[in-house]
C-alpha positions, 0 to 999 in steps of 0.5 A: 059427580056419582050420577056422572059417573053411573050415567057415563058407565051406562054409556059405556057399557051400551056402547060396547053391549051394541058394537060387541065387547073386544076380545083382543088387545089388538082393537085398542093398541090400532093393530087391527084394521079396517079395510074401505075397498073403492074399486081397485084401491085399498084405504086400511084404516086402523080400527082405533079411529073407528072406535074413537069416532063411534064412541065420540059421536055417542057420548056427544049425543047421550050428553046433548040429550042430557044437557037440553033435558036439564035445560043447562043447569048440571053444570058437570054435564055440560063440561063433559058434552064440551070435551066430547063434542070438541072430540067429535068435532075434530074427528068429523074434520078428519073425516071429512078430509078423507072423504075429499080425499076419495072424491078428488082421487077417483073423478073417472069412476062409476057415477053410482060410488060418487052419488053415495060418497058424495051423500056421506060427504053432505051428512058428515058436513051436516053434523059437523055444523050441527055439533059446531051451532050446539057446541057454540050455544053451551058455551054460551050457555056456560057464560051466562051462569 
């Protein structure tokens, strides 16, 4: 349970060594936010999502990594790929519904904003099935044992 410990602290501090350290209290408490323009139209999303999702996807990703090159024998990591990815998974749905949301509003708009919302939209369902198959194969995995 130590090396868990050590490995998600490692996590952390990549994490926050890449996106930058907040400064501010208001990153965490969802005061702060961020602003998707799409032509004359505004989404303000708060910055907590932002960091949910980012860190969600990176924890379920350090710990797929570390599960296959375990060959599915910690059994602590797999619990913690579990939870994160079941995070990530719920996170990417929402995302998704956004996106849905953004291509169903605005049909009349320019061709060249649908072409990369459109290609977001297919990535995002792309690693939603990806994280749902791995998520299926540890818990299979888990069963076995």
């Amino acid at each position: 349970m130590k090396k868990e410990l050590i490995y998600i602290f490692f996590i952390l501090l990549l994490f926050y060594g890449i996106h930058g350290f907040p400064m501010d209290m208001e990153t965490f408490t969802g005061i702060s936010t961020i602003d998707v323009n799409f032509y004359d139209t505004y989404f303000v999303l708060p910055s907590a999502y932002y960091w949910f999702i980012t860190l969600s996807f990176t924890f379920s990703i350090a710990y797929l990594i570390r599960v296959l090159l375990t060959r599915f024998k910690n059994w602590y990591a797999k619990l913690i790929y579990l939870i994160t990815n079941g995070l990530f998974i719920i996170s990417l749905v929402y995302v998704i519904q956004f996106l849905n949301l953004i291509l169903k509003d605005f049909p009349e708009k320019g061709l060249a904003s649908h072409k990369t919302f459109y290609t977001y939209f297919y990535v995002t369902t792309a690693l939603l099935l990806f994280a749902v198959v791995m998520e299926i194969l540890v818990l299979f995995k888990m069963r076995k044992k």
